[in-house]
C-alpha positions as CSV (number, residue, x, y, z in Angstrom):
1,X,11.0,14.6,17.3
2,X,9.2,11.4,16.2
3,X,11.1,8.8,15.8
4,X,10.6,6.0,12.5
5,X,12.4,2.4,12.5
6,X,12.3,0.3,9.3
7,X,12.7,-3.3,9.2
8,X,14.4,-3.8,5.4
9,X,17.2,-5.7,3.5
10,X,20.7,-4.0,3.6
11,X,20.5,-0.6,2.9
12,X,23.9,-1.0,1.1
13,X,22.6,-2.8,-2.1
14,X,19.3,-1.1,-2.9
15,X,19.3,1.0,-6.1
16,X,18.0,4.6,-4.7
17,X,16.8,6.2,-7.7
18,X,14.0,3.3,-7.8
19,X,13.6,1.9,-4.3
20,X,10.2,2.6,-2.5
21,X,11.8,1.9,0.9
22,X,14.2,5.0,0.6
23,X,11.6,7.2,-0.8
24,X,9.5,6.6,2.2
25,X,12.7,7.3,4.9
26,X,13.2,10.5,2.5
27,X,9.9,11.6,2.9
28,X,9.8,11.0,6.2
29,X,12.9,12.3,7.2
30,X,11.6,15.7,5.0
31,X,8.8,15.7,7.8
32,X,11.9,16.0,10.3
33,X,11.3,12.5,11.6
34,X,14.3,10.8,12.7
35,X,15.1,7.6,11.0
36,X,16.5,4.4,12.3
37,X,17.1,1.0,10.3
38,X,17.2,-2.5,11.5
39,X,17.8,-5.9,10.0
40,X,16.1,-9.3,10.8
41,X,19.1,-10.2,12.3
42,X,19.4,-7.3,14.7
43,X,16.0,-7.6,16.8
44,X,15.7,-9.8,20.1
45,X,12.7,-10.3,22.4
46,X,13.2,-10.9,26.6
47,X,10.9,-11.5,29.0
48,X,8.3,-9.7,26.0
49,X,10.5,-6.6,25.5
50,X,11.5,-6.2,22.0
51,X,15.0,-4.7,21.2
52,X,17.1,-4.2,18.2
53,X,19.8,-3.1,17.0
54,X,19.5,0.1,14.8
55,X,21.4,2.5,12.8
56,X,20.4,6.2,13.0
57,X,20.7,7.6,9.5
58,X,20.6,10.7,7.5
59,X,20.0,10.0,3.9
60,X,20.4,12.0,0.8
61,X,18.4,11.8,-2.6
62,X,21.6,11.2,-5.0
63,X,22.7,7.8,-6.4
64,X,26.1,7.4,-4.4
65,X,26.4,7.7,-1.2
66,X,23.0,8.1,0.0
67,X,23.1,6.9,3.7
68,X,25.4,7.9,6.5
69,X,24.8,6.4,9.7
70,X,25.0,9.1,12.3
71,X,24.3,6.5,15.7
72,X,24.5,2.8,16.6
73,X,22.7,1.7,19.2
74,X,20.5,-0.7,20.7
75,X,16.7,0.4,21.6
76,X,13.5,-0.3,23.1
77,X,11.7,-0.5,20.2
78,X,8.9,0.7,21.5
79,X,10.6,4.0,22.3
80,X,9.7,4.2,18.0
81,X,6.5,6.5,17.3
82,X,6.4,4.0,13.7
83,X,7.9,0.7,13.0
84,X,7.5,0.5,9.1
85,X,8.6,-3.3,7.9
86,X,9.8,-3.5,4.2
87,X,11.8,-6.8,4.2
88,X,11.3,-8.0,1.1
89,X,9.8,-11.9,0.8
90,X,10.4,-14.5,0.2
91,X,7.2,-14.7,2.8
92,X,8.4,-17.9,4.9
93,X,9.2,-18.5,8.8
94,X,11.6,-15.5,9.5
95,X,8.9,-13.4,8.3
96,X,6.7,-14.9,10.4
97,X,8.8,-15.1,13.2
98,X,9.3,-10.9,12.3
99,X,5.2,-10.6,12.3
100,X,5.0,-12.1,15.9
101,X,7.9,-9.0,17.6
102,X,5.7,-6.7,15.3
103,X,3.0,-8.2,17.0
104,X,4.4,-7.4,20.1
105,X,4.9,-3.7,19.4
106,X,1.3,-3.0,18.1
107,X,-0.2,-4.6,21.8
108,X,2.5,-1.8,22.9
109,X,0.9,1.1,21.6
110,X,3.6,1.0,18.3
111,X,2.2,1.8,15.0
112,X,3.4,-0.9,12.7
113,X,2.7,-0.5,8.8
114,X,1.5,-2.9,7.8
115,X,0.1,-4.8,10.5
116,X,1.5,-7.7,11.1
117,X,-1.6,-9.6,11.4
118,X,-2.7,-8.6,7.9
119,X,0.7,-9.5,6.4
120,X,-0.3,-13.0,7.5
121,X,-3.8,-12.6,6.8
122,X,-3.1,-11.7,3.0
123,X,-0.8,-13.4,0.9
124,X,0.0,-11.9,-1.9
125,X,-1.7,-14.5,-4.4
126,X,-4.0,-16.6,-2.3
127,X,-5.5,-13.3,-1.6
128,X,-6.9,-12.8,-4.7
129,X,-9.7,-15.1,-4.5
130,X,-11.3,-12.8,-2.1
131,X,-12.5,-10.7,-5.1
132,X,-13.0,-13.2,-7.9
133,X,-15.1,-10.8,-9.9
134,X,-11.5,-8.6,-10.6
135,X,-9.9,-11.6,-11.2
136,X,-8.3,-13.6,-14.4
137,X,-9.5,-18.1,-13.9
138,X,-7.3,-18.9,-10.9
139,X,-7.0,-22.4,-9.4
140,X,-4.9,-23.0,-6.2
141,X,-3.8,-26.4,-5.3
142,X,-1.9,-29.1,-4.8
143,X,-2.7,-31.1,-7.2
144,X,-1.0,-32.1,-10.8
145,X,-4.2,-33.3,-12.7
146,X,-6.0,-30.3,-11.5
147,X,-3.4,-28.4,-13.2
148,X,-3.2,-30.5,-16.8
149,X,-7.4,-30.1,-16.4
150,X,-6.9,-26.5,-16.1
151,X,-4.4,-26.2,-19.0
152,X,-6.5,-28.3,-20.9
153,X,-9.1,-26.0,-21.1
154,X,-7.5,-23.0,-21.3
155,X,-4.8,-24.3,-23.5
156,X,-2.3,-21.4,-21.8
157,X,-1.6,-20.7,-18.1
158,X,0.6,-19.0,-15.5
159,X,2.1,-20.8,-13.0
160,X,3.4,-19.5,-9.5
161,X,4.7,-20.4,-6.3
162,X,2.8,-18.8,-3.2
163,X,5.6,-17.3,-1.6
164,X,8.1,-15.7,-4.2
165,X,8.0,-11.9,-5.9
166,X,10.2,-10.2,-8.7
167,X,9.0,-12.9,-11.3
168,X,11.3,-15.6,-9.4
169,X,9.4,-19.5,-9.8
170,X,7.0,-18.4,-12.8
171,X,5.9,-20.7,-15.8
172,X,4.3,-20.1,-18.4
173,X,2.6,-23.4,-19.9
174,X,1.6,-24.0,-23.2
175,X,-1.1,-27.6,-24.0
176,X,1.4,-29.5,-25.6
177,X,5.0,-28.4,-24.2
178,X,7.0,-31.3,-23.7
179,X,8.5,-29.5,-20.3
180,X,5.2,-29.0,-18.5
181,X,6.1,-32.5,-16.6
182,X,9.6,-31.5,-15.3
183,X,8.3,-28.0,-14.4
184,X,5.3,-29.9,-12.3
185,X,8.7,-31.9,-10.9
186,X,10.6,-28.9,-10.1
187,X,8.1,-26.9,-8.5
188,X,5.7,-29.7,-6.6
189,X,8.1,-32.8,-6.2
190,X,6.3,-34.4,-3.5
191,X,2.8,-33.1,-4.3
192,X,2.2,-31.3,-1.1
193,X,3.4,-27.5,-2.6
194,X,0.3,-25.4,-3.0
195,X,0.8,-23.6,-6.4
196,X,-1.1,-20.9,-8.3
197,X,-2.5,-21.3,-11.5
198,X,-4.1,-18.7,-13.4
199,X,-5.2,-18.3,-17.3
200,X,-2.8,-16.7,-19.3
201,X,-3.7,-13.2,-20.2
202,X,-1.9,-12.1,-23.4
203,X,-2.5,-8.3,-22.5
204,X,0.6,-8.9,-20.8
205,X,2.1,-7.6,-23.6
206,X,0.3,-3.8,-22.7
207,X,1.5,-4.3,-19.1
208,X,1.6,-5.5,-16.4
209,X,0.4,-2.6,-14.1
210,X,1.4,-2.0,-10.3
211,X,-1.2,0.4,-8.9
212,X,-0.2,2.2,-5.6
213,X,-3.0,2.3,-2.8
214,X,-2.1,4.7,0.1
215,X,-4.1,4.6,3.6
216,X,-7.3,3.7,1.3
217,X,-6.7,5.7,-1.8
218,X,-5.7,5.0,-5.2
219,X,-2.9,7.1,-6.8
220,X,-4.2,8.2,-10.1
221,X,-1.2,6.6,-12.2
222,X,-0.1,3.0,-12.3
223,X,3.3,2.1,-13.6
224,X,2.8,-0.1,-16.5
225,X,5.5,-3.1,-16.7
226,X,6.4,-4.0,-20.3
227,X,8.2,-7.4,-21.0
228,X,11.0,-7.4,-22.7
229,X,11.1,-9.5,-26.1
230,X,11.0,-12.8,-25.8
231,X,9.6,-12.8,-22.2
232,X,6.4,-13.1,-21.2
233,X,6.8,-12.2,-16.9
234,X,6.9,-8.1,-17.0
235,X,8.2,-7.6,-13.5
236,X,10.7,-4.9,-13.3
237,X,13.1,-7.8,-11.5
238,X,12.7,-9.8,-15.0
239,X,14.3,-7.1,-17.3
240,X,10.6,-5.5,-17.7
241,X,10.5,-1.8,-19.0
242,X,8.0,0.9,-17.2
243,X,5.8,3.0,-18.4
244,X,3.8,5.6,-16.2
245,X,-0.1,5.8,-17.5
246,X,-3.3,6.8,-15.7
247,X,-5.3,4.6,-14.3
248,X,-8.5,3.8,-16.5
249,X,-12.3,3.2,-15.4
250,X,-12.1,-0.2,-15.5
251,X,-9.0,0.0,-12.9
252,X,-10.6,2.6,-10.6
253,X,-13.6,0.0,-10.5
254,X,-11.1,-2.6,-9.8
255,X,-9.7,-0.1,-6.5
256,X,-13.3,0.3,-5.3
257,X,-13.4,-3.6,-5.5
258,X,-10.6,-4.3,-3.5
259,X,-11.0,-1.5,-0.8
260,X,-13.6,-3.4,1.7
261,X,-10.2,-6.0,2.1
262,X,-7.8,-2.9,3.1
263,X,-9.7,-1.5,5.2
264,X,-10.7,-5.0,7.2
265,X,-7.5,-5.6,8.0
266,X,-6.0,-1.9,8.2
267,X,-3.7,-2.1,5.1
268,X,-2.1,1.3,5.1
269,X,0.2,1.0,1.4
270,X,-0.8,-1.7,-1.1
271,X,0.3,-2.3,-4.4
272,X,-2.3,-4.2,-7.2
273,X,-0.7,-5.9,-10.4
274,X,-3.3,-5.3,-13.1
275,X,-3.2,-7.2,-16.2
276,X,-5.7,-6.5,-19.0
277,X,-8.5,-5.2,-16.5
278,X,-7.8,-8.4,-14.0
279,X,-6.2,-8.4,-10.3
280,X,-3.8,-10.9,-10.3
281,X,-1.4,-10.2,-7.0
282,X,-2.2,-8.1,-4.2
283,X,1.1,-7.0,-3.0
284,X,0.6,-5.8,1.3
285,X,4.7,-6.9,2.0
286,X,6.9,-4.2,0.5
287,X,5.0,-2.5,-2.7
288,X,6.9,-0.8,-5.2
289,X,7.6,1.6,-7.9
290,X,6.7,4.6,-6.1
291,X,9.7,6.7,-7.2
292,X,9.0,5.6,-11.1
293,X,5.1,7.0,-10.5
294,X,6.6,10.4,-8.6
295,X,9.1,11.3,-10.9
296,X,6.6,10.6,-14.0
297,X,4.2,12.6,-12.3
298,X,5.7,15.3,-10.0
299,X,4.0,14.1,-7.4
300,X,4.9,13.4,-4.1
301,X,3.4,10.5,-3.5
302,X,5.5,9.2,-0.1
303,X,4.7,12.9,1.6
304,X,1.3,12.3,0.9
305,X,1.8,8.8,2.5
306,X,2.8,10.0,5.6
307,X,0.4,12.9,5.8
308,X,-2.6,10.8,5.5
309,X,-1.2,8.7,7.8
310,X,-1.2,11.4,10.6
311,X,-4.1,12.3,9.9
312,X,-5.6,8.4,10.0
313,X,-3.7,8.5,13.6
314,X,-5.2,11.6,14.7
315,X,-8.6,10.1,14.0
């Protein structure tokens, strides 16, 4: 039997019916894998063996009581046929410090999706401007007065931080609002924070759309995030609503664009947020909204994750 451990947050608060982690255990465990979970607290490294910490688990597709842990243990983790790592980010040192034991694995023989290397290779924003030809006018930097210049002459922007997801840090600035000061403040007090600035697309308002890549192809659907009134960020995390459309020429164009980066650094799921025909995150940590796509469609998009995978291993 092969064996799957996944790094992730506690299984206890995710919301099954949505979350892309669970679909992917479910799936695999369908396959008659047998699933293990571990937490970044629960993983050591001596003398360059990595061990952890896991729960064996049989999981059930039903909102209530989902998991139940049939073993605790702690392992070799290289006794593991695939180390999957879904913690979500914030992307700072403990996910680092995670991407170096992953590391460790991979020189092991352990497949590790993704690699760890390209999780630090490709952050999720900066990453972008790799392909600026998919991409809305985007200026990372430091600096304030390259940010007033920016807004100055596109009169509206987005504002992120580098290392956050779910919507959490974003502005939206407006030439003229009297708060674009104390937001500058907030986010870059000492003027060393690097923060994203792109031109604000008012498409937004047609979705934001997550499209699914899996081992190098593009699902045909994309789940379209609507904001909800009065806000302009449509992530799912931000109250958005989702909407499950195909993916159109422009966007299939966009996939082709973007597939000479996954396959460089061996990307194996990847999730694009497409706004008005534009790449504005490439999201390589812990994708989502796989279940919203499947159950839209009827397709089942995590067995067909883990059967191109085989077959990617067997090659």
């Amino acid at each position: 039997m092969q064996t799957l451990a996944v790094l992730m947050d506690n299984i206890d608060e995710i919301k099954p019916y949505k979350d892309t982690t669970f679909a992917l255990m479910l799936a695999a465990q369908r396959r008659g894998m047998q699933v293990m979970i571990f937490e970044q607290q629960d993983w050591r490294v001596r003398d360059g063996e990595v061990r952890a910490y896991v729960r064996t688990v049989e999981l059930f597709d039903r909102d209530e009581e989902y998991c139940r842990v049939l073993n605790e243990e702690e392992i070799d983790l290289t006794s593991a046929d695939v180390v999957l790592q879904r913690k979500d980010p914030p992307f700072n040192l403990r996910y680092i410090y995670d991407s170096y034991m992953l590391d460790l694995l991979v020189g092991q023989g352990v497949t590790v999706i993704n690699p760890p290397a390209a999780l630090r290779n490709i952050n999720e924003k900066f990453a972008i401007s790799q392909i600026p030809q998919c991409t809305p006018p985007t200026l990372i930097t430091k600096s304030r007065e390259d940010i007033l210049d920016f807004l100055r002459e596109h009169k509206e922007a987005v504002l992120k931080p580098l290392d956050g997801m779910g919507g959490m840090g974003i502005f939206k600035l407006s030439l003229g609002d009297k708060n674009i000061s104390a937001i500058l403040d907030a986010m870059n007090p000492d003027g060393l924070e690097t923060l994203m600035v792109q031109g604000f697309l008012p498409q937004v308002t047609e979705g934001d759309k997550r499209i699914l890549i899996i081992n190098g192809e593009a699902v045909d659907h994309g789940l379209a995030r609507l904001p909800k009134e009065g806000e302009f960020r449509a992530n799912l995390a931000a109250g958005g609503r989702g909407v499950v459309q195909p993916l159109t020429e422009r966007e299939w164009w966009l996939v082709e664009q973007v597939k000479p980066l996954i396959e460089r650094e061996g990307l194996h799921l990847v999730g694009l947020d497409v706004i008005g025909g534009h790449v504005t995150e490439i999201n390589v940590t812990s994708p989502t909204c796989m279940r919203e796509i499947e159950n839209a469609t009827g397709q089942d998009i995590a067995g067909r994750f883990w059967e191109t995978l085989a077959k990617k291993i067997a090659e």
